[in-house]
C-alpha positions in Angstrom: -37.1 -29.7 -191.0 -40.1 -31.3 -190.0 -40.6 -35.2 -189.6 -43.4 -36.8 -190.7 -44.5 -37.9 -187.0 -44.6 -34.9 -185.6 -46.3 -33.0 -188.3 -50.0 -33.7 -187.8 -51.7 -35.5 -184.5 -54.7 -37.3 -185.5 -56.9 -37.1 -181.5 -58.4 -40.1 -180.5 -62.4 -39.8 -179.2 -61.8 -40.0 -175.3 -58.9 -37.1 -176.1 -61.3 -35.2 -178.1 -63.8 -35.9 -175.2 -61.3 -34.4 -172.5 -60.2 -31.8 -174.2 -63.6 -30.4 -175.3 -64.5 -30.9 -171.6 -61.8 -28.7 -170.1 -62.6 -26.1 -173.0 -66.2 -25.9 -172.2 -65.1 -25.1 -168.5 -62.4 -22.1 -169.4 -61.3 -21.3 -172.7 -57.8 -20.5 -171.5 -56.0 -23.0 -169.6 -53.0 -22.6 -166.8 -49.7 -24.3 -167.2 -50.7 -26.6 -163.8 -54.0 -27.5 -165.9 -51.7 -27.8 -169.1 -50.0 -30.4 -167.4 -52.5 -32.0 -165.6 -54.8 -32.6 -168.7 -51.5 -34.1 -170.7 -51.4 -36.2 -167.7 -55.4 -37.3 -168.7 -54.7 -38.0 -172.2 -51.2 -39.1 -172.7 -50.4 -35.5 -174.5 -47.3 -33.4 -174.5 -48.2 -29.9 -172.9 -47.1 -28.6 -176.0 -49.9 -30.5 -178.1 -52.7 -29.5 -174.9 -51.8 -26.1 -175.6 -51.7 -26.3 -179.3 -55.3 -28.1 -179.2 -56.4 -24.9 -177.4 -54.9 -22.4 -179.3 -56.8 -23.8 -182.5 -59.6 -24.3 -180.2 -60.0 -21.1 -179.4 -59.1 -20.0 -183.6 -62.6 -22.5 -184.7 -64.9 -20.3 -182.2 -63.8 -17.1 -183.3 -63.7 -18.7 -187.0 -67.3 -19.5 -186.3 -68.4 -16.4 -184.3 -67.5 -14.5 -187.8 -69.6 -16.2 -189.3 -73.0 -16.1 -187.4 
């Protein structure tokens, strides 16, 4: 059963902003950059790797439809 906290994040900008950064560098991230960038934004590793997961889901997403 879900709670209602941990259902949906909403990222605040200088997240967003970190988070993009790291992306644009490599798309797929190691577990010592995991934890370093939830270090940077006050993430769990868990969400970091979540963020890039559905990071990497919009570019294909929007590869398909070029």
């Amino acid at each position: 059963i879900r709670t209602t906290e941990s259902y949906r994040i909403v990222y605040k900008a200088y997240q967003k902003e970190i988070l993009e950064r790291e992306y644009s560098v490599k798309e797929f991230i190691s577990p010592d950059d995991q934890n370093r960038i939830a270090k940077e934004t006050g993430l769990d590793t868990k969400q970091v790797k979540i963020w890039f997961q559905n990071r990497r889901a919009k570019t294909r997403k929007e590869k398909g439809k070029i």
